[in-house]
N, C-alpha and C positions, 0 to 999 in steps of 0.2 A: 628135400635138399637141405644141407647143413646149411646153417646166418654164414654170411662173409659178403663179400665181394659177387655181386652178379644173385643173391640170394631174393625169391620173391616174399613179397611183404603181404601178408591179409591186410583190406580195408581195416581190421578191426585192429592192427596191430601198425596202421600204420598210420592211422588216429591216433592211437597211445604215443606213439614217436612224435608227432606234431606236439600234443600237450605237453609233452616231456619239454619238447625243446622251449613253449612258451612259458615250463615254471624257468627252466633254464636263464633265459633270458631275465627273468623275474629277480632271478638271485646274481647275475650279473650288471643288475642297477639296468634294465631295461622299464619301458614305463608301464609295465604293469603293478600294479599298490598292491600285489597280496605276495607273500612269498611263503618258502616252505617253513612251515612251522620247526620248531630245533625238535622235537617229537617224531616227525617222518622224514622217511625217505622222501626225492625226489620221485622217484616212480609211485609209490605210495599217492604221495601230495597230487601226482598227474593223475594216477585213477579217481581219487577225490574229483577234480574238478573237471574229470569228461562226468562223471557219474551225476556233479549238479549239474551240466550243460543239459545230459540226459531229462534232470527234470522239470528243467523250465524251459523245453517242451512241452509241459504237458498244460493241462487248462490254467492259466494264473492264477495268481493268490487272492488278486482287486476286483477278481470274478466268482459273485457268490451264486450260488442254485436253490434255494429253497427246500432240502432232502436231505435226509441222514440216512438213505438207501447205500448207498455205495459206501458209506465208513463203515455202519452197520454190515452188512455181509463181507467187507471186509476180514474189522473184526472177529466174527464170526470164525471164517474158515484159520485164520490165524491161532484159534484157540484162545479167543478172548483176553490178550493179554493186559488187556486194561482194570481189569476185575479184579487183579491179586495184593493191592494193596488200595489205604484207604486216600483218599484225593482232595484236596483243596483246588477247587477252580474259581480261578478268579476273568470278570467282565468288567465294561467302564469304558469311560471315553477315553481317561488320563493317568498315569500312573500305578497299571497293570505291571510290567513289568521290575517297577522298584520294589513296588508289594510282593513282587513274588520272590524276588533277590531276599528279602528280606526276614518273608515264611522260611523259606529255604534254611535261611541261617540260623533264623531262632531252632527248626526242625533238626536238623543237624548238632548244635549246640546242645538239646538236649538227648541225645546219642540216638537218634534217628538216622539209615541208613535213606539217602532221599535221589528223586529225578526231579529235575525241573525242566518244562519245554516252556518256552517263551516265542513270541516273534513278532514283527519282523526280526531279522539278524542286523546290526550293524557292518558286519566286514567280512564277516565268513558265517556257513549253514552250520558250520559245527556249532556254534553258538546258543542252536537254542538246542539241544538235546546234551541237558546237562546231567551228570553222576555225581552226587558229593560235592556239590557245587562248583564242577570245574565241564566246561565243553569237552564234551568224546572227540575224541580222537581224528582226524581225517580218514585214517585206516578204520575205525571201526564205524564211523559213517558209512565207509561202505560196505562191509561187511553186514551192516543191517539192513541198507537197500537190499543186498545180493539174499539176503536170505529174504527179507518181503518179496521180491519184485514181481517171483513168481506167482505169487497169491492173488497180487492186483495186476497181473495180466488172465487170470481164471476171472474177477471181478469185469474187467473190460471186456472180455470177451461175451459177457452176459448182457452187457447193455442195451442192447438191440439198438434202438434209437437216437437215445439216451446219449450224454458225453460221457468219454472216459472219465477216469479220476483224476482229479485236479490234483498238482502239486504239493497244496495245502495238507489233502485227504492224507498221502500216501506221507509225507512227512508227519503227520499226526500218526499215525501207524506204526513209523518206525521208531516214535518215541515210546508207546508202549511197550513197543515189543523190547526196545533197548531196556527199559523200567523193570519188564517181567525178565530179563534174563541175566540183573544183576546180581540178584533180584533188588530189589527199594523196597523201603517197610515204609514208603511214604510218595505221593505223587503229589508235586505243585504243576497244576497247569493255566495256562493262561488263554482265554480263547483267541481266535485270529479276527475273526469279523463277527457283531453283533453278539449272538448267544443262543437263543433256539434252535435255529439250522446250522451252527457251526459246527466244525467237524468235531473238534475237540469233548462236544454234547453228548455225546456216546456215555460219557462216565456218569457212575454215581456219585457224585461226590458226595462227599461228607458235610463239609464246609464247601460253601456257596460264597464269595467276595465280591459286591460289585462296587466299585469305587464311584467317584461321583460321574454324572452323566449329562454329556453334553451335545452338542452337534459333532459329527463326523461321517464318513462315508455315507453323505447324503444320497450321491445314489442308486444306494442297494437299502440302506434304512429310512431312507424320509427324512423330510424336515421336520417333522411332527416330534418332540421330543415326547412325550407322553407316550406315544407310537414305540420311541427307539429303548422306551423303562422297559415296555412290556415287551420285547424281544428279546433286550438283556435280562431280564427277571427267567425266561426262561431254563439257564439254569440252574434256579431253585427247585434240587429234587425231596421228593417227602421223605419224609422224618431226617431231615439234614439241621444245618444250623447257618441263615442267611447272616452274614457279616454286613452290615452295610453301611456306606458312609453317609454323612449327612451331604441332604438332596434340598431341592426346591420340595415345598409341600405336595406338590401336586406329584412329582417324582417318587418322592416318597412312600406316598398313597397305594401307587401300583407297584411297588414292589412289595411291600406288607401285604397287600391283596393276592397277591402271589404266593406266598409264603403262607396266609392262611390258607388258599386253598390247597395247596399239598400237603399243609401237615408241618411247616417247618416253622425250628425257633426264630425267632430274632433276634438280633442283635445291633444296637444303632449307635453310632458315634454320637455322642454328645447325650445320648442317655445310658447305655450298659458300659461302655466304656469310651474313653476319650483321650486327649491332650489336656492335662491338668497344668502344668508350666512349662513354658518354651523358652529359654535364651540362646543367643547367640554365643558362639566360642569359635577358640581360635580353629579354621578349617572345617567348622560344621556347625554343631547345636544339643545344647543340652537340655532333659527332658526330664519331663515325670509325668508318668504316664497310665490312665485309671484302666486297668484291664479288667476280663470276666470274671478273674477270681484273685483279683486287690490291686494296690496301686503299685508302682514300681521308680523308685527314682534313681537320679545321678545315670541316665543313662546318657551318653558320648553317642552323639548320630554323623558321623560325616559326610553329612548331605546337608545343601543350602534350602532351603526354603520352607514355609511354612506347611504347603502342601506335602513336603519329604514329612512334618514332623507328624502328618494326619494321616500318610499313608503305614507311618510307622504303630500308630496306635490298632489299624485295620489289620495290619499284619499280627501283630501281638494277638488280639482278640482272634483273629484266624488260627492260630498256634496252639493258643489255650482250646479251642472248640474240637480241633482235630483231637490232640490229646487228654482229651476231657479233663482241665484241670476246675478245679473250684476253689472257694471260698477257703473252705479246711485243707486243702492240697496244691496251691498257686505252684508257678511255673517257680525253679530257681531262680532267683533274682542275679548272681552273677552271671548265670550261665545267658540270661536275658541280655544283660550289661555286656557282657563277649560277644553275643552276634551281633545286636547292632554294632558295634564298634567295631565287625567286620566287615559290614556291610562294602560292597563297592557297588555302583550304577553308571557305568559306561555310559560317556554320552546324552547322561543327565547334567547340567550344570560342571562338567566336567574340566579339569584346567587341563591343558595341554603345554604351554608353557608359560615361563615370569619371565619379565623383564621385556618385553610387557606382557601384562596376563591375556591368553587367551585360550578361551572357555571354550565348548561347545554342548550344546542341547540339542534332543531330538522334537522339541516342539514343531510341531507340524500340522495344529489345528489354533485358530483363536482360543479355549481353553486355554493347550496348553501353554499356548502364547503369554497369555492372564497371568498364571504362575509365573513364568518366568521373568514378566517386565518384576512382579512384584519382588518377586527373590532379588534380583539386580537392583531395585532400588533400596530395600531394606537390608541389605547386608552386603551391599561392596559402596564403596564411595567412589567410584570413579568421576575422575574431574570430564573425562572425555570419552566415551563407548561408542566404538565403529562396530554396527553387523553385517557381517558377510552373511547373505540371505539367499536358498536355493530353494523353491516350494517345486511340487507336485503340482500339473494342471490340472488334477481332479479334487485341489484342495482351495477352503476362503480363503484365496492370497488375501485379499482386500483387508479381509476377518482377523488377519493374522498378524498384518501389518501395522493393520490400527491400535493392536492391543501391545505391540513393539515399540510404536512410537514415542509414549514418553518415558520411555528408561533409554533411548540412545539417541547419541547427537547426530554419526551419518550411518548410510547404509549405503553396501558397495552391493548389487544385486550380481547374480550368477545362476548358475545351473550345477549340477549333479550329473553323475552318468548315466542317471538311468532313463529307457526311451520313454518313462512317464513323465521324465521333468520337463516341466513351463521355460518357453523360449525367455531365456531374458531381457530382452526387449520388451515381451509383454507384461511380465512384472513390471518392468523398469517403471512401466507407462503409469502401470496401478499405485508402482510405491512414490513418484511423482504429484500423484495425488492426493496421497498421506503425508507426504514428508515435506513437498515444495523441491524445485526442480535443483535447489540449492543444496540440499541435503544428500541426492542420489549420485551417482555413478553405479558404472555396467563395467562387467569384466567377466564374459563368457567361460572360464578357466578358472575350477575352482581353487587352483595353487595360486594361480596371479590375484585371483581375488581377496586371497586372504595375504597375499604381501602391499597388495597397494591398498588393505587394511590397516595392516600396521602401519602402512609410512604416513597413511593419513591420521590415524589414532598418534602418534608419536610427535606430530606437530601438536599438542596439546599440551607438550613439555616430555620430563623423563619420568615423572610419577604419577600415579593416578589415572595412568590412560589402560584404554584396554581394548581386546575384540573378543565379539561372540558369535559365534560358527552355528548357524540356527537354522529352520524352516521345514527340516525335512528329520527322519531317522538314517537315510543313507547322506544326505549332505553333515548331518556329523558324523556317522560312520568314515566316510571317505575324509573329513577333517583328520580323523583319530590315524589313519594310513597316514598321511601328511608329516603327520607328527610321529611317526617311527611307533605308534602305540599297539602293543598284541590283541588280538580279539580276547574275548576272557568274558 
């Protein structure tokens, strides 16, 4: 029967008409925060987002299995697309993702053709399956599920008992296969949870990055930190080069113990290369910086904090290791000085507006918490700091809050969209016990949250006040939507 008037609709085609009408609505100022990128079509942008609805469906991401069966035969039938170029992966509890923004740029800068996958995403999945340092496409998003999907339904079908393939899996899949079919003369990947059983584990890498390591996803890795070295130590492969940052000693311990038993180099901050001078400058920080094959200065980072200027030096030594530079053949020094200084880290200390400033970070664990009270204290002077705070109930609010507490004066608590965030009432309850019952207010909405931030930061005067949009990766994501910002 020809479309018109009286014409029947497939279930499948009459799902794509509902998602249509929901980006519709989206671009018509309805209250959905994502709209169609200037890139796609409307239709485009709606098969994108039935195709993520398609996969979070499947096993979630905050769900690990102890197996690299089902990546592994994946791979496999795929044709191994993770094999054709050489890999930097990076582990850690804090500052995986800036590190690899970072690799990326330096790899790139020196005329490297590169992929980068990252995650979580802040606002959109195209985010973490990066070409040339910019998110694929909506369109070609799907286009890479559509040519995987079938593969990992031959995998699922095998499982017998077994659960299908997690979301994670199949997204880890589809960034190789996008890598191998750009091709990349280079892969930065970042693991998603721990390091051993991660899906991402699959690779040889080259270069091994674990940044420092702290408590997180207690419980899939333990509280035992010693426990969680030697999970993330895992992927140190032999004859690679382990990048590592400086640790607690005993941290420390089992990742070198690691590295000697496969056969790999070392490399440790604070002894093969480091942070030789750090100052503050207008918008970020300038550095000099002791790399694996000499030192490098006058580099411009604009990133706030000290931990930006440590993750910067891991990066650097990660760059030189991939590309084997040395002593007699260091990296170019301008071409060093150009990437950082294009760096960007969404959602890391991030400004989103002046007058008055407000920030947002994806600290989401007491670490990353550490870092950031410290950045805000040594490098903004605000006279008055309101956070708008939305945690995870599977994270140490308690952990997170205490470590927030002396860089701000109140805290408006809130939630996030998603069905893992903590009721806020029951923050409210915790951050009452950090802050004193005079310091808190509750504002379930996190757009009211962040204006009855401002009105209360702005009784502080007209200068020197500010807010910071914190606790979660999707509560600044969903800040960054607020503020009219692109995913990127």
């Amino acid at each position: 029967m020809p479309e018109g008037e009286g014409a029947v609709r497939s279930p499948e085609e009459a799902a794509q008409d509902a998602v249509i009408a929901h980006v519709l609505d989206a671009v018509r100022g309805g209250e959905t925060p994502d709209v169609v990128p200037a890139t796609s079509s409307v239709a485009g942008f709606a098969e994108f987002l039935a195709v993520d609805a398609e996969l979070d469906r499947r096993w979630p991401e905050t769900v690990m299995e102890p197996s690299l069966d089902r990546i592994s035969a994946l791979v496999d039938v795929l044709g191994e697309p993770h094999r054709g170029y050489p890999v930097v992966h990076l582990t850690g509890t804090n500052g995986k993702t800036s590190i690899a923004r970072m690799v990326d740029a330096l790899l790139t800068e020196v005329g490297l053709r590169t992929g980068r996958y990252t995650s979580p995403h802040l606002q959109r999945a195209t985010e973490r399956i990066n070409l040339d340092n910019r998110p694929i496409t909506p369109e070609r998003y799907v286009q890479v599920y559509r040519d995987v999907a079938p593969f990992v339904d031959i995998i699922d079908a095998r499982r017998g008992d077994g659960p299908p393939m997690s979301k994670f899996e199949v997204l880890t899949a589809m960034a190789f296969a996008a890598f191998a079919d750009a091709p990349v003369e280079a892969g930065v990947v970042e693991v998603g949870l721990g390091g051993r059983w991660d899906a991402t584990n699959v690779v040889d890498a080259a270069v091994s990055v674990i940044s420092p390591i702290g408590l997180d996803h207690a419980e899939f890795l333990g509280t035992d930190v010693l426990g969680i070295a030697r999970e993330k130590a895992g992927i140190i492969k032999p004859d690679s080069v382990a990048v590592l940052a400086a640790q607690d000693r005993a941290v420390a311990q089992v990742l070198v113990e690691r590295a000697a038993e496969v056969g790999a180099q070392v490399a440790r901050e604070g002894a093969e290369f480091g942070v030789r001078h750090r100052e503050l400058a207008v918008g970020g920080q300038r550095l000099e910086l002791q790399g694996l094959s000499g030192h490098y200065d006058d580099i411009f980072l604009p990133l706030h904090g000290e931990h930006q200027a440590s993750n910067a030096a891991l990066a650097l030594a990660a760059a030189e290791a991939l590309v084997g530079a040395g002593p007699s053949q260091p990296l170019d020094p301008d071409a060093v000085r150009a990437a950082f200084a294009s760096v960007i880290t969404p959602g890391r200390l991030e400004r989103l507006r002046n007058a008055p400033t407000v920030l947002a970070d994806a600290a989401h664990n007491p670490h990353g918490a550490r870092a950031l009270a410290a950045a805000l204290l040594s490098e903004f002077r605000f006279t008055r700091l309101v956070a708008v705070i939305g945690v995870m109930r599977d994270k140490d609010a308690r952990g997170l809050l205490a470590e927030l507490e002396p860089a701000v004066h109140e805290v408006v608590i809130t939630a996030n969209s998603s069905p893992r965030a903590m009721d806020p009432d029951e923050l409210a309850a915790i951050a009452v016990e950090v802050f004193g019952a005079d310091r808190v207010s509750v504002e379930p909405l996190l757009g009211q949250a962040v204006e009855q931030a401002v009105e209360l930061a702005e009784e502080g005067g007209d200068s020197g006040v500010g807010v910071i949009v914190t606790g979660s990766v999707v509560t600044a994501g969903e800040a960054r939507a607020l503020f009219g910002k692109e995913p990127s």
